[in-house]
Structure formats: C-alpha cells, structure tokens
C-alpha positions in Angstrom: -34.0 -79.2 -91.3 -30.6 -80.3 -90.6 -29.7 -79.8 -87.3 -26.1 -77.4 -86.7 -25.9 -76.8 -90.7 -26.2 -73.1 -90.7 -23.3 -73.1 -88.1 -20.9 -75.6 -90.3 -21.6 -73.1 -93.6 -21.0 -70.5 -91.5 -17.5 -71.7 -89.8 -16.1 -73.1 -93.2 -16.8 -70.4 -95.4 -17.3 -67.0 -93.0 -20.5 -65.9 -94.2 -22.9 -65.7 -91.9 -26.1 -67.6 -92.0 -29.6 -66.9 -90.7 -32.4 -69.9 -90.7 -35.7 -68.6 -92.6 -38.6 -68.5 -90.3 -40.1 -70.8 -92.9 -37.4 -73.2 -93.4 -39.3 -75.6 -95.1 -40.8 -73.5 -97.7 -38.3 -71.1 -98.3 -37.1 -72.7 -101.8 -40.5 -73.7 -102.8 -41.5 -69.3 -102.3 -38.5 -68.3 -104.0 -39.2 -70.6 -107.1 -43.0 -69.5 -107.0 -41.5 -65.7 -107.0 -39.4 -66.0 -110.1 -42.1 -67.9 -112.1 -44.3 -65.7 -111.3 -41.9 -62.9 -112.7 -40.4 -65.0 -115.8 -39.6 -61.5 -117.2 -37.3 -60.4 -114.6 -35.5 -63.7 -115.2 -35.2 -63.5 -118.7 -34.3 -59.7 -118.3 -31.5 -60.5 -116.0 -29.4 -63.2 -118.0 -31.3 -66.7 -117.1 -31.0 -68.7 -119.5 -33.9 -70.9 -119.8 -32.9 -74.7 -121.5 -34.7 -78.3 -121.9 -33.8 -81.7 -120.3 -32.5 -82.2 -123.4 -30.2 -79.2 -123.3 -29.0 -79.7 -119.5 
C-alpha cells in the first residue's frame, strides 16, 4: 500500500516486517476476528468504551 514502508519500520525500529498476502484486508479480517469472538476480548482485558468515553 505504501511503497518501501515495511523496510523504513523495519530499519528504525529492528523488528522485522513481513507484507500480508492480503494487504488490503488484513485490518478489516483482524477486526471481523475479534468481533466475532467479543468474549476473548472481554476475557483478555479490553476495555470496551463510548464516543463519549474516548
């Protein structure tokens, strides 16, 4: 999505990055996943908050 950012993360902070086959999507899948398991979230410390809140 943004051409040479993996490598730029990757010098300036030494972790190594790897770009998701599905680049494009990955966030949107990973959000699905937890919703779809709210009770692992709320199980594992995530707090959940309003607009209002934030």
């Amino acid at each position: 999505l943004l051409w040479g950012m993996d490598k730029l993360v990757e010098n300036e902070t030494g972790i190594e990055t790897k770009i998701a086959e599905d680049a494009m999507y990955s966030t949107v899948n990973g959000a699905a996943a937890a919703i779809n398991d709210i009770e692992y979230l709320t199980n594992n410390g995530y707090t959940f908050q309003t607009v209002r809140e934030v």
